[in-house]
C-alpha positions as CSV (number, residue, x, y, z in Angstrom):
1,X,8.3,-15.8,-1.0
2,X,5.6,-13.8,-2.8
3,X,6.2,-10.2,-2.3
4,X,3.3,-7.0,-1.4
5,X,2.6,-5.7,-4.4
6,X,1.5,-1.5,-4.4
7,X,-2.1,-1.4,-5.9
8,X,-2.7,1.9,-5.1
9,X,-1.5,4.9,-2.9
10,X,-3.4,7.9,-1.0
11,X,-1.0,10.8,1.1
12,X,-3.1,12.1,3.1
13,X,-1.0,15.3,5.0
14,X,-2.2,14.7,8.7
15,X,-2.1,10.9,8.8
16,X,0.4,9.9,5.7
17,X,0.4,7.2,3.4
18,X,-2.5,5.0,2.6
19,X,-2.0,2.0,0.7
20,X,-3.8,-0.6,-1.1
21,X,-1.4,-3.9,-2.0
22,X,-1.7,-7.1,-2.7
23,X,-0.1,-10.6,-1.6
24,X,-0.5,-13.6,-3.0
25,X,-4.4,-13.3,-3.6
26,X,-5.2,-11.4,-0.5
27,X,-5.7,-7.5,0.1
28,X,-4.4,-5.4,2.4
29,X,-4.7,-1.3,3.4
30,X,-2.1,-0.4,5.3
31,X,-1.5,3.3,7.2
32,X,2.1,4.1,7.1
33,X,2.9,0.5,6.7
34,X,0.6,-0.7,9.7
35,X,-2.0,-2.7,8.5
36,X,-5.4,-1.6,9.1
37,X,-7.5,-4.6,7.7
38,X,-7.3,-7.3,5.0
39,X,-9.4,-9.7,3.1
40,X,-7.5,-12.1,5.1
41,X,-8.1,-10.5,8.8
42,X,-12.0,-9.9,8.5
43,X,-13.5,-11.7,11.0
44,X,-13.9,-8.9,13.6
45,X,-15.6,-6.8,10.5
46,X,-18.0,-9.2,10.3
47,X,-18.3,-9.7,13.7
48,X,-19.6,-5.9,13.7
49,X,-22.3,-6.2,11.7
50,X,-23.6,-9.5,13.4
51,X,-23.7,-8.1,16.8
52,X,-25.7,-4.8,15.6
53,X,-27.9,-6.5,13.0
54,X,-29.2,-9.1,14.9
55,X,-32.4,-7.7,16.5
56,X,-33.2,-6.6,12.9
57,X,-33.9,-10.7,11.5
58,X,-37.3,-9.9,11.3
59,X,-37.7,-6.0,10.5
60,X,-39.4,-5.7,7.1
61,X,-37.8,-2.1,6.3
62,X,-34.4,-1.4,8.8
63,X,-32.5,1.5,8.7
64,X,-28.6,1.1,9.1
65,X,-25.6,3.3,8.6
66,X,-22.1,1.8,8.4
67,X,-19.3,4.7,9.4
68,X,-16.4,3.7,7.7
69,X,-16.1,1.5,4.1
70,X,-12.8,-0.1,4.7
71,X,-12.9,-3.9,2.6
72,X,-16.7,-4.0,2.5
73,X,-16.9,-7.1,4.8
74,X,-19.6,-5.1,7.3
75,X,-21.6,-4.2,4.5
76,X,-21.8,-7.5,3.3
77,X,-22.5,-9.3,6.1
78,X,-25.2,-6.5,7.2
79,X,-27.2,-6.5,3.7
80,X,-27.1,-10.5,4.4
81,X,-29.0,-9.9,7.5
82,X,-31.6,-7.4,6.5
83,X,-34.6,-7.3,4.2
84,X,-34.7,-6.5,0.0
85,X,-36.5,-3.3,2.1
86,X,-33.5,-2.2,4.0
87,X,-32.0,1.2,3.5
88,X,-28.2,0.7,4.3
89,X,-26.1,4.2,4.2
90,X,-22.2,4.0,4.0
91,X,-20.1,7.0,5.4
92,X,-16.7,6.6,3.8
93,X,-14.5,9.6,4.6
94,X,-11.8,9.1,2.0
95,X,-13.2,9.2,-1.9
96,X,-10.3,7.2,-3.0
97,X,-11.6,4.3,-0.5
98,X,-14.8,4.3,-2.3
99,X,-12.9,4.3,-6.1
100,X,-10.5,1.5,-5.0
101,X,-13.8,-0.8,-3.7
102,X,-15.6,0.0,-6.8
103,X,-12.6,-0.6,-9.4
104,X,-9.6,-2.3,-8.2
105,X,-11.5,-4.4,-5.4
106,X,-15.0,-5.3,-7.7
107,X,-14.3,-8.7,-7.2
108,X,-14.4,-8.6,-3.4
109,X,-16.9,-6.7,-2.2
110,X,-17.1,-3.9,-4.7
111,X,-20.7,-4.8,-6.8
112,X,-22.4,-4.6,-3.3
113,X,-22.1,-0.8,-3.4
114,X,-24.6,-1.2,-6.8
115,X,-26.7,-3.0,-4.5
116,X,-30.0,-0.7,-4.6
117,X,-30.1,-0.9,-0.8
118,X,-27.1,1.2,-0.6
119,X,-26.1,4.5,-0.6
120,X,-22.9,5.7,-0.3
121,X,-22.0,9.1,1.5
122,X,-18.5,10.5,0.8
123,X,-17.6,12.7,3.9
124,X,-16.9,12.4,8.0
125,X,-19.4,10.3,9.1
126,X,-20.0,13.2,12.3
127,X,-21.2,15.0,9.6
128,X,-23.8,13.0,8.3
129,X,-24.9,12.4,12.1
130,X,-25.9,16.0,12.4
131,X,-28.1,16.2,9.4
132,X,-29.9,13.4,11.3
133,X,-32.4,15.6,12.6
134,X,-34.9,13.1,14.2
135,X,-34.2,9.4,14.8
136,X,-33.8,7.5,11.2
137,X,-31.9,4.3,11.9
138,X,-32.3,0.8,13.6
139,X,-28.6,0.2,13.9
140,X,-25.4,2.6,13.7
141,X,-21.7,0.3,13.1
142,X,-19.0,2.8,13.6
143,X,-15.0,1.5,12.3
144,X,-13.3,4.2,12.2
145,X,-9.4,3.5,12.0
146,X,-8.8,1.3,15.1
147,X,-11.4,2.7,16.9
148,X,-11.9,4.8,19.6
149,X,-7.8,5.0,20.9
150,X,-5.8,5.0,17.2
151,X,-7.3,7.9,15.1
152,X,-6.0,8.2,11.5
153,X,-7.5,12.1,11.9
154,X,-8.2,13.8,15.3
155,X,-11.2,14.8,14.0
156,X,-12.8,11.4,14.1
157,X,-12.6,11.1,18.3
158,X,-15.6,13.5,18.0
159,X,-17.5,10.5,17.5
160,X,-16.2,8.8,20.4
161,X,-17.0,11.7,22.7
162,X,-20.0,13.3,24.6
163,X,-20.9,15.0,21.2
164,X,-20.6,12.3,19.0
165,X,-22.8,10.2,21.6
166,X,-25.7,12.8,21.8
167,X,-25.5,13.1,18.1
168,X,-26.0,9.3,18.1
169,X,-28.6,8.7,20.5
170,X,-30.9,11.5,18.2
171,X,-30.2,9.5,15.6
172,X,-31.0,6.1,17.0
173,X,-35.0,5.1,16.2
174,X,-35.9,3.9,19.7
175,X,-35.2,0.2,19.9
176,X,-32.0,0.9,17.6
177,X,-28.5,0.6,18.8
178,X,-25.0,1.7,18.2
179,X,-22.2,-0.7,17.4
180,X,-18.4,0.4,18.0
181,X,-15.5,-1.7,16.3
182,X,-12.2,-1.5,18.6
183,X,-8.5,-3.0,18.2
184,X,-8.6,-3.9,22.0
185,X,-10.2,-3.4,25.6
186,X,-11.2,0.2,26.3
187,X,-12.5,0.2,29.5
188,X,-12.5,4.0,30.0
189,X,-15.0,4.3,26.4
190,X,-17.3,1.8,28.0
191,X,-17.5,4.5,30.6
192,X,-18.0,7.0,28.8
193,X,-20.7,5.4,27.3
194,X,-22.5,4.5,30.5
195,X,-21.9,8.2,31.4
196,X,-23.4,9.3,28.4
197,X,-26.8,7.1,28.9
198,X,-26.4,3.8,27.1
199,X,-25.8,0.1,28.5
200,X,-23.1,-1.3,26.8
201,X,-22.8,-5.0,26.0
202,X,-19.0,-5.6,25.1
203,X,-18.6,-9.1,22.8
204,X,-14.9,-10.2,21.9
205,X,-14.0,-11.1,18.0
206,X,-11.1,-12.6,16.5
207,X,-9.5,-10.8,13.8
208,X,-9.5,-14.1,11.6
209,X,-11.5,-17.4,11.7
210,X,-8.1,-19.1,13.3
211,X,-7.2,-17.0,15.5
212,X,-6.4,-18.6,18.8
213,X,-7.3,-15.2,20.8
214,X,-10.0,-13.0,20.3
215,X,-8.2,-9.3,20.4
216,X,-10.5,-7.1,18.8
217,X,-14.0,-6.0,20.9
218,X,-17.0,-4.8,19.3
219,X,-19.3,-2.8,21.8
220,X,-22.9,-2.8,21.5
221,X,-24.7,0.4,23.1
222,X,-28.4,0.9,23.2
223,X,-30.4,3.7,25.2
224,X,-30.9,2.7,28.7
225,X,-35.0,3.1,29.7
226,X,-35.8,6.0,31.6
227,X,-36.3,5.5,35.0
228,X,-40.0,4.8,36.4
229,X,-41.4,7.9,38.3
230,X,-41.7,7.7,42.2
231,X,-42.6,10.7,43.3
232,X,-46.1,10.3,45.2
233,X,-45.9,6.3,44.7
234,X,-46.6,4.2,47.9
235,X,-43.3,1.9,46.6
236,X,-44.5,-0.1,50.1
237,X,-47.5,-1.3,48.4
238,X,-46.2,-2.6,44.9
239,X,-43.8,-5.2,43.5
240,X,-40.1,-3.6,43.1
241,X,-40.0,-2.4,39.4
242,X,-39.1,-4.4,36.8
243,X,-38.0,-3.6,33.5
244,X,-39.8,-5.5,30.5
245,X,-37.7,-4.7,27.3
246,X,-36.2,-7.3,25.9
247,X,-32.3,-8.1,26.1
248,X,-30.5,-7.2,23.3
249,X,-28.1,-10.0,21.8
C-alpha cells in the first residue's frame, strides 16, 4: 500500500498543523491530520460554485469573490461559468495556501491564479468585506474550514454571524447572492440567515462523484424583496400581492 507522502507543512499556533501530502497521484490538506479537502473529494467544491454562478450564464461583466482558496476546484469551475469580462477576487487567509497552489500544485489548479480574471487577496476574507463600501459583486462563495460549525480560527465565525451577514448584504450588487459551503445540516445558520434578511435555498452535494450520500450542503442566500407598502391602500380592491422576481436556481 502506497503511503501519504508530507509535501509541505504550515504550524499555525491557534489551529496547528497544516499539511499538504500526497497519495498515489491525489492531494490532500489535512488540519491536524483531519482532512479538509482533496483532489479526490471535490465534488461539493464544485458544487459551490455551480449553485452561486448560475444566474450569472449570461452576465457580460460579473463580479465574484471566492473566500477561501483551498484546491482551487471553486475557482475553476466559477471562471468556467463566467465571461473573458469577469472580475473573480480570491480571499485566501493563509499565504502559504497561495504558494503551495502556485508551485507545488501548478499542475492542478495552480496556472488559474495567472488567469487575468483573477486577483488574489492574501488576508481574512471579513476584511476585505469591509472595504466593500458599496455593493461590487454578483456572487459571494464562502469555504471557510468546514463551514459555519468547525472553525480552523475563531475569528472566521464573524462571517457566519449578524456582522458578517450585514457586511455581505452591502456588498451584494442587487440581484447577487451569497453562497455558504458546509460539512453538514445547520439548521440553526439557516436561521440565522432568515433572521438576518435573506431566503435561503439549501441544495445537498456529495463530497465525490460516487458517493452514495450527499453529506455536504451548500446554502444559497439572496436578499429577500422588501415588502410592498399598505398603509392607505384599499387591499379590498386589488389582487393579493404578488412577487415578480425571478426564482433563483
Amino acid at each position: 500500500m502506497k503511503p501519504f507522502v508530507t509535501i509541505a507543512e504550515l504550524r499555525m499556533p491557534e489551529a496547528g498543523l497544516l499539511a499538504l501530502l500526497e497519495h498515489d497521484g491525489e492531494y490532500y490538506l489535512k488540519l491536524n491530520g483531519r482532512q479538509l479537502m482533496s483532489t479526490y473529494a471535490k465534488a461539493s467544491e464544485v458544487a459551490l460554485a455551480q449553485h452561486a454562478c448560475a444566474h450569472l450564464a449570461r452576465h457580460e461583466a460579473p463580479r465574484i469573490l471566492i473566500g477561501g482558496l483551498g484546491l482551487g476546484f471553486t475557482l475553476r469551475r466559477v471562471l468556467e461559468m463566467v465571461s473573458k469580462k469577469a472580475v473573480v477576487h480570491v480571499g485566501e487567509l493563509l499565504p502559504e495556501v497561495v504558494a503551495w497552489n502556485r508551485e507545488l500544485l501548478r499542475k492542478v489548479n495552480g496556472k488559474l491564479l495567472d488567469d487575468p480574471r483573477v486577483e488574489v487577496f492574501v488576508g481574512d476574507v471579513f476584511n476585505l468585506l469591509k472595504k466593500s463600501a458599496e455593493p461590487r459583486y454578483d456572487a459571494i462563495l464562502l469555504d471557510l474550514d468546514n463551514g459555519p460549525v468547525s472553525m480552523m480560527k475563531p475569528e472566521n465565525s464573524r462571517v457566519y454571524d449578524r456582522q458578517g451577514f450585514s457586511k455581505i448584504m452591502s456588498a451584494l450588487l442587487p440581484d447577487g447572492c451569497a453562497a455558504f459551503w458546509s460539512a453538514s445540516e445547520d439548521f440553526e445558520f439557516v436561521n440565522r440567515l432568515k433572521r438576518a434578511g435573506f431566503d435561503v435555498e439549501t441544495f445537498a452535494a456529495p463530497n465525490h462523484e460516487r458517493a452514495k450520500q450527499a453529506v455536504h450542503r451548500i446554502y444559497v442566500a439572496t436578499r429577500r424583496p422588501p415588502k410592498p407598502e399598505s398603509e392607505g391602500i384599499d387591499t379590498t380592491a386589488r389582487e393579493p400581492f404578488r412577487s415578480q422576481g425571478k426564482r433563483r436556481r
